[in-house]
VOGU-859781 format. One record per residue (C-alpha): residue number from 1; x negated, y, z negated; chain. Coordinates in Angstrom, 3 decimals. Example, Ala and Ser with C-alpha at 12.3 -4.5 7.8 and 13.67 -1.06 7.14 Angstrom:
2
> nr xx yy zz kette
> 1 -12.300 -4.500 -7.800 A
> 2 -13.670 -1.060 -7.140 A
REM end
This chain:
264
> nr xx yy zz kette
> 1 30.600 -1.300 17.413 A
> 2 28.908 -4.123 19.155 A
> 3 27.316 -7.177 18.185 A
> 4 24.578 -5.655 16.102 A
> 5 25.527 -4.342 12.290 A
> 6 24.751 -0.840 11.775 A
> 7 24.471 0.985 8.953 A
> 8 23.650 4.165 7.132 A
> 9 20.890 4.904 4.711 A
> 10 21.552 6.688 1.395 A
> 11 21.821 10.405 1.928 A
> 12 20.846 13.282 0.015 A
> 13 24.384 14.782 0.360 A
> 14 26.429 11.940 -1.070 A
> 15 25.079 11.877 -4.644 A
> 16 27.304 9.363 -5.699 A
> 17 28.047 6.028 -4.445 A
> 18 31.851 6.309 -3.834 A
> 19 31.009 9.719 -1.028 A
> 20 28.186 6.813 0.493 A
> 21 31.089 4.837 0.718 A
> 22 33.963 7.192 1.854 A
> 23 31.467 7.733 4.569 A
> 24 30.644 4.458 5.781 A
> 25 34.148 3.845 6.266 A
> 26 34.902 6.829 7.970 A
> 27 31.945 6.414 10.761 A
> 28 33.334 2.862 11.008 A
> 29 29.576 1.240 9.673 A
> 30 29.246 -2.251 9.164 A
> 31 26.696 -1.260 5.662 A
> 32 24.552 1.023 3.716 A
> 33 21.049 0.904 2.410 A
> 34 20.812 1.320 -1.097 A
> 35 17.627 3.395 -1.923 A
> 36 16.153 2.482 -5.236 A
> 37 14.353 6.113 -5.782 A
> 38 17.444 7.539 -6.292 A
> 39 18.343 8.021 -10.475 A
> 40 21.842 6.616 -9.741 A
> 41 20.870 3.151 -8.819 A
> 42 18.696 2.680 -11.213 A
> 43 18.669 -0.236 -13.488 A
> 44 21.312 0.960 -16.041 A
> 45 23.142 3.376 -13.816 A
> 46 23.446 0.924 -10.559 A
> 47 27.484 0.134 -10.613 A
> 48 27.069 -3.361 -9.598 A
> 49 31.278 -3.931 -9.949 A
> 50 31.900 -1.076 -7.212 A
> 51 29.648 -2.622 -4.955 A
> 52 31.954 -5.987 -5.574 A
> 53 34.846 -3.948 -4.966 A
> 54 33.781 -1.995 -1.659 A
> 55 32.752 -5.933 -0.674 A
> 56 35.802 -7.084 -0.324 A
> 57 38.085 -4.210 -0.512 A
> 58 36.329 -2.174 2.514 A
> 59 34.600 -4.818 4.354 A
> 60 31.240 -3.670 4.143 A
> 61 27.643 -5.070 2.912 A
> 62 24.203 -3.456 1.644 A
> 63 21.187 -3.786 1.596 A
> 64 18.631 -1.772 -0.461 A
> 65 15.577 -0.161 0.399 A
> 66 12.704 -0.967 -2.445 A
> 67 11.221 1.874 -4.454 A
> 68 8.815 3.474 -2.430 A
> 69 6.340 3.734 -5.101 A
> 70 6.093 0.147 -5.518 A
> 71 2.271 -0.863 -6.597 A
> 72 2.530 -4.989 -7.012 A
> 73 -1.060 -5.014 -6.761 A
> 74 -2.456 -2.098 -9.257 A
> 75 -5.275 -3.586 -10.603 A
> 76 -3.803 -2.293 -14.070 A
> 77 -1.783 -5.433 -14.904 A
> 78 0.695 -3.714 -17.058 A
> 79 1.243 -1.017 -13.718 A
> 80 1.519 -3.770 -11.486 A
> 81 3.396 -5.877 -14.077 A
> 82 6.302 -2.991 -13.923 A
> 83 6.418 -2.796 -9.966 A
> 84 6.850 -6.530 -10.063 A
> 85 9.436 -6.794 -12.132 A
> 86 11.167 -3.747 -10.744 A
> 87 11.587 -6.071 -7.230 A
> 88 12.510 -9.138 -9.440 A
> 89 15.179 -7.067 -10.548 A
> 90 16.264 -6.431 -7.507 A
> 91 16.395 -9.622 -5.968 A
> 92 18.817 -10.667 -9.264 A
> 93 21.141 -7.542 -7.882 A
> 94 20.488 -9.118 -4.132 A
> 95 22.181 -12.488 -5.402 A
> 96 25.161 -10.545 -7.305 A
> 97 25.895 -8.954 -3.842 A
> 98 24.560 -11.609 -1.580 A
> 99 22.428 -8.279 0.064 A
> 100 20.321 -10.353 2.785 A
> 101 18.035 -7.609 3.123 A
> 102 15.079 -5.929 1.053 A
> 103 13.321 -3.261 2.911 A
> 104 9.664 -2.670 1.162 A
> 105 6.933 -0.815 2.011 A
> 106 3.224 -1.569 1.917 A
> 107 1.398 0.353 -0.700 A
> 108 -2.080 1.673 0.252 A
> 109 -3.330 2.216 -2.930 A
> 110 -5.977 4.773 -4.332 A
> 111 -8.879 5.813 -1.979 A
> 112 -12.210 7.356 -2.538 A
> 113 -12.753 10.375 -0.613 A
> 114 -16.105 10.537 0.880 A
> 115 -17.953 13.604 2.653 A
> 116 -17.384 10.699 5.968 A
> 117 -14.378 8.706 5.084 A
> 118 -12.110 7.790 3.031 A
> 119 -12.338 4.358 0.477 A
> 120 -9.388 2.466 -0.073 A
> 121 -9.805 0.379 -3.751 A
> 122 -7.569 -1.955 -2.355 A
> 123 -9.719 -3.049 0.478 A
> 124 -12.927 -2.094 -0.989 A
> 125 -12.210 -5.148 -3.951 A
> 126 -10.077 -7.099 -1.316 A
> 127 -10.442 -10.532 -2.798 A
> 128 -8.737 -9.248 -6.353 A
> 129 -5.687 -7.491 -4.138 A
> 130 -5.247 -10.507 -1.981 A
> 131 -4.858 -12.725 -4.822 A
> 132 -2.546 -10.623 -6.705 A
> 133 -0.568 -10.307 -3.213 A
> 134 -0.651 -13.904 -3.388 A
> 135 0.757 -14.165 -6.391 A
> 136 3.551 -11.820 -5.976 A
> 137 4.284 -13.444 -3.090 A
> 138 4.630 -16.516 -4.724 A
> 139 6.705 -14.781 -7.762 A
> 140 9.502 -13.725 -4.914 A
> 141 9.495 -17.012 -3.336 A
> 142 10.165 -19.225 -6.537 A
> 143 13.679 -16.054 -7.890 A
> 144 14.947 -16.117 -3.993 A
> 145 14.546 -19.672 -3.134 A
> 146 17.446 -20.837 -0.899 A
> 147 19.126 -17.973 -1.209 A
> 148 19.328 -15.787 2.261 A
> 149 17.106 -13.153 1.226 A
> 150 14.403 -11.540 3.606 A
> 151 11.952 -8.902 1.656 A
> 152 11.314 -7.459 5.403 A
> 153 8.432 -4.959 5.261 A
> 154 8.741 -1.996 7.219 A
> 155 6.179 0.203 9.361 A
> 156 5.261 3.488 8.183 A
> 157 1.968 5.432 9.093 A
> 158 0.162 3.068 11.089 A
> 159 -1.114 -0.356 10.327 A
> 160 -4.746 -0.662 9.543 A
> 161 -6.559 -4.099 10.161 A
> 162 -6.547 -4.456 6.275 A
> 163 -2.854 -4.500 6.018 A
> 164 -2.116 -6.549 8.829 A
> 165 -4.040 -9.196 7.319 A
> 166 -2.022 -9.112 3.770 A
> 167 1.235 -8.119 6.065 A
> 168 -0.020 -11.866 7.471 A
> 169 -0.642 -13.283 3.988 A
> 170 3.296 -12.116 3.482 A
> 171 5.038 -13.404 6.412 A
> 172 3.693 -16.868 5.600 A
> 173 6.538 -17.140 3.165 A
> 174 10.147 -17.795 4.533 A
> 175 11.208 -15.111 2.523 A
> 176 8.833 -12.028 3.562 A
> 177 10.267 -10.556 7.177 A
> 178 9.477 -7.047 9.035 A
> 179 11.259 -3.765 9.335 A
> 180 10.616 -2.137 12.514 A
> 181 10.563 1.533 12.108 A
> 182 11.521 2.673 15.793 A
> 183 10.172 6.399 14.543 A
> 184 7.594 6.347 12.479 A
> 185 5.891 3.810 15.343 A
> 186 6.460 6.611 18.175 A
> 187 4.668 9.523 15.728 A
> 188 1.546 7.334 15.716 A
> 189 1.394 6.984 19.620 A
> 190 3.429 3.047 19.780 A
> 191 0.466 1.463 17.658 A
> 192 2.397 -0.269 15.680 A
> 193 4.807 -2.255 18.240 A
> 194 1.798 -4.544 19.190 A
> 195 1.968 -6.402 15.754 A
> 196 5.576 -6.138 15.991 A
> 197 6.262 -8.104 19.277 A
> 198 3.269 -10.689 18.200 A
> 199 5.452 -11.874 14.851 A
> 200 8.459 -11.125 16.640 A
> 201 10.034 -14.003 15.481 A
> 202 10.060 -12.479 11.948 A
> 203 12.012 -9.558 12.515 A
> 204 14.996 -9.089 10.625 A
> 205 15.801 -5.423 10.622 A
> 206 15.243 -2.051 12.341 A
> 207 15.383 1.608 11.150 A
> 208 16.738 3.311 14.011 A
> 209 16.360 7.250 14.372 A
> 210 15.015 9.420 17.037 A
> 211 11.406 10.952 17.137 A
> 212 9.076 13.635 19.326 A
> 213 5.003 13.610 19.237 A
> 214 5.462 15.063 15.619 A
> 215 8.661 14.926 14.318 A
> 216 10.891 11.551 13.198 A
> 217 14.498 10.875 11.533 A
> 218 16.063 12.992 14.489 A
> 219 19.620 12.099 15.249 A
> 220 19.545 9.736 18.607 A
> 221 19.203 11.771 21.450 A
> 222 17.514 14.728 20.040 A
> 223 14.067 13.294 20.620 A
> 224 12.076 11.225 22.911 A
> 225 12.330 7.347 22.420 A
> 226 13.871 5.129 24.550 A
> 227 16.665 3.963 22.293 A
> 228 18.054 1.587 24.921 A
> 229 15.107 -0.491 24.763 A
> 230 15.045 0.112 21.006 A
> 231 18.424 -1.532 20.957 A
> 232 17.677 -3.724 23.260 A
> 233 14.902 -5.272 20.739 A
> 234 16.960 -5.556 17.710 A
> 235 19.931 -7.022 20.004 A
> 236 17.492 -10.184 20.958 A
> 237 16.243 -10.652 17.687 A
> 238 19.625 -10.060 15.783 A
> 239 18.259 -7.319 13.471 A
> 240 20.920 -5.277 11.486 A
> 241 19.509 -1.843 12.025 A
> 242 20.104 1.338 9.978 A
> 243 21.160 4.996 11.562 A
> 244 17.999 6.642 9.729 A
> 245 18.490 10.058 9.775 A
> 246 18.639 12.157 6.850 A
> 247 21.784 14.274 6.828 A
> 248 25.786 14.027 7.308 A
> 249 25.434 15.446 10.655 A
> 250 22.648 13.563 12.511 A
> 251 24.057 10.617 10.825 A
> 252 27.598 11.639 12.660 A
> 253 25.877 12.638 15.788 A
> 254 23.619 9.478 16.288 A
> 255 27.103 7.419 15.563 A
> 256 28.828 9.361 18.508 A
> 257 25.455 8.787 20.602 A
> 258 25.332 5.189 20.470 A
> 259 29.261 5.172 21.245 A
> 260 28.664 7.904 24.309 A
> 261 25.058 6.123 25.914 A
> 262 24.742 2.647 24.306 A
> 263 27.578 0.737 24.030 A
> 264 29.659 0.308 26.544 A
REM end
């Protein structure tokens, strides 16, 4: 399309990697994002020699979205032991396929639910999380090493002080980057952009879908975000960005959309 890669996330409708595929190619997609919740790319069902294939063969990359679940910091060991070996895993697969991009989210944790608030273990015991952060931070740093791999960590609900400061503890290592989440910022009022723009030198990768006051993953055009500027950012700070919607046809539309409005 333009200089920036786009790609498609992994859809509900293509249940099988070779209909992901089919449809990359046809919407003329530079790559897809592999989504590790799905039971078909799990560890013994992920077909690691198609993804050679498609490669080479059809000229397109991945990158995988991280198991949403992910809990590297349970204070169970053998829970968090799991999760952390679950993203080792992965980055062994991101090697295989030279994938330069891990998309993770940050895990919240277990609250406490007070008649007044709510009491998040995490940052109610903060020194035990942040060293185990540390730690797995560490753990990711030594199995990537050279390799050009960016764990980028992506926006969701809002960022509370709490996890901008281990978001922080992250980024210090050369191989932790962000995901700017273009909808999920505009549902919580544009909170989020602030600590975007200030470690805007670590961005690496965009999810890119349209959004109103209380709706998100809209195909582009069908909401109300400025997508130029969107674009705009992830031009500047060559981010590959993802077409995040979450069917066949908003997928096709936003395609058509950036073809129609954005690039010229």
């Amino acid at each position: 399309m333009d200089k920036i890669l786009y790609g498609m996330p992994t859809l509900i409708e293509c249940d099988s990697l070779d209909k992901t595929i089919k449809l990359c190619k046809e919407l003329k997609l530079d790559f897809i994002e592999i989504n590790m919740n799905l039971p078909q790319y799990q560890k013994n069902n992920i077909d690691i020699n198609m993804m050679k294939r498609s490669i080479i063969n059809d000229n397109i990359f991945f990158t995988i979205h991280l198991d949403e679940n992910l809990r590297v910091c349970d204070f169970n060991e053998e829970v968090s032991k799991a999760y952390i070996d679950t993203v080792l895993f992965t980055i062994d697969i991101a090697k295989k396929l030279n994938i330069p991009i891990l998309n993770m989210h940050m895990d919240k944790g277990v609250y406490f639910t007070l008649p007044n608030e709510k009491i998040y273990l995490f940052e109610k015991y903060k020194d035990i999380y942040l060293n185990k952060l540390i730690k797995f931070r560490d753990l990711c740093e030594e199995k990537i090493g050279k390799r050009n791999i960016k764990i980028c960590i992506e926006n969701s609900d809002g960022y509370t002080d709490f996890m901008k400061e281990s978001i922080d503890i992250l980024l210090q290592s050369q191989v932790f980057a962000l995901t700017f989440d273009i909808g999920h910022d505009y549902c919580i009022g544009n909170n989020d952009i602030t600590f975007i723009k200030k470690n805007i030198n670590k961005l690496k990768h965009m999810h890119i879908h349209d959004a109103t006051k209380d709706k998100n993953h809209l195909p582009l055009g069908k909401g109300e975000i400025d997508i130029k500027d969107r674009i705009n950012i992830a031009a500047k700070n060559n981010c590959t960005c993802v077409l995040e919607t979450k069917t066949i046809e908003g997928l096709r539309e936003s395609v058509q959309y950036l073809k129609n409005y954005i690039i010229k």
